[in-house]
C-alpha positions in Angstrom: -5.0 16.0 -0.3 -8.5 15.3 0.8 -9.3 13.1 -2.8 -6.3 11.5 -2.3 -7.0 10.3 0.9 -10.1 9.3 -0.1 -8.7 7.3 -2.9 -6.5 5.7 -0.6 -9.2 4.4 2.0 -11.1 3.2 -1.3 -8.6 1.2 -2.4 -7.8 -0.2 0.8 -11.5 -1.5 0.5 -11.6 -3.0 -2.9 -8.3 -4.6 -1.9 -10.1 -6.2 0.9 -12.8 -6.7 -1.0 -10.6 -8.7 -3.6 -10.7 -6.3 -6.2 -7.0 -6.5 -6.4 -6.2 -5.0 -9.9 -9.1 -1.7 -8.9 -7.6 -1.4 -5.7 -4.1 -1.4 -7.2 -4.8 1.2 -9.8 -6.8 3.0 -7.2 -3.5 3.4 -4.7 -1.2 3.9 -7.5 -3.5 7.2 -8.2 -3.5 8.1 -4.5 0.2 7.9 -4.4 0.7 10.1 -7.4 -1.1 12.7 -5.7 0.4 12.2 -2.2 4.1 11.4 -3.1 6.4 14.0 -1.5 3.8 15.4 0.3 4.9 14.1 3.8 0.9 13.5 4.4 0.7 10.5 6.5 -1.7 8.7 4.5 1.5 8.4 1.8 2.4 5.4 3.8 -1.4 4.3 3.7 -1.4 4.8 -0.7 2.3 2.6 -0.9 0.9 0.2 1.6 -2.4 -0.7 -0.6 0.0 -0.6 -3.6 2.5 -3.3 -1.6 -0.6 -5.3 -0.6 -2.3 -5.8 -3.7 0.8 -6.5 -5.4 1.6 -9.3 -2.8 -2.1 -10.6 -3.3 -1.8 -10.9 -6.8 1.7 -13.0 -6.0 3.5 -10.4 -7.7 5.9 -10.4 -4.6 9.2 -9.1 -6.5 7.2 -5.8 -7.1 5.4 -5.4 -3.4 8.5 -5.4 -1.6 10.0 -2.1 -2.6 6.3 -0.6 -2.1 5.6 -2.7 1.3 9.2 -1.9 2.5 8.9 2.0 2.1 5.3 2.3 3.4 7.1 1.4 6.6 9.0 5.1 7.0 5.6 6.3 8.0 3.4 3.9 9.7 2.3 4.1 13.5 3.9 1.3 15.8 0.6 -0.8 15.3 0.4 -0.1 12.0 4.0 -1.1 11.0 3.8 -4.6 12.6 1.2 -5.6 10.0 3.4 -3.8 7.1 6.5 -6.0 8.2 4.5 -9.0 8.2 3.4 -8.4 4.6 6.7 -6.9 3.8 8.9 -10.3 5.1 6.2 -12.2 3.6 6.7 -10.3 0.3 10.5 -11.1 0.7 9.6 -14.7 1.2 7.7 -15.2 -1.6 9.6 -13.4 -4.2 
């Protein structure tokens, strides 16, 4: 769980970073390990996925990532996740 995690937070950085196809196939590694785990970072790894996806304007594809990384985000974290996901929604 511990690589995982750490895979997630550097994806999240690359993403930010603009490294959007890295950071994608970063959080798409993270998630593999994570999914069905009921770790909390889950929600982190399909939120990176979501993200980068949206960056890239491949909206169509974020929204089922962005809309599931929802079932386990904080209260703070989840108003940032709509936002991307209704902008995801928007754009598709």
């Amino acid at each position: 769980i511990a690589a995982a995690r750490a895979l997630t937070d550097e994806s999240f950085r690359l993403i930010n970073r603009g490294q959007l196809s890295e950071g994608e196939q970063m959080a798409r590694q993270a998630l593999e390990r994570l999914s069905g785990s009921g770790d909390s970072y889950e929600g982190n790894a399909l939120y990176n996925v979501g993200l980068s996806l949206l960056l890239q304007g491949r909206c169509s594809e974020a929204t089922s990532f962005l809309a599931s990384s929802l079932e386990s985000g904080t209260a703070q974290q989840n108003v940032i996740r709509r936002s991307k996901y209704e902008q995801a929604i928007r754009c598709s």
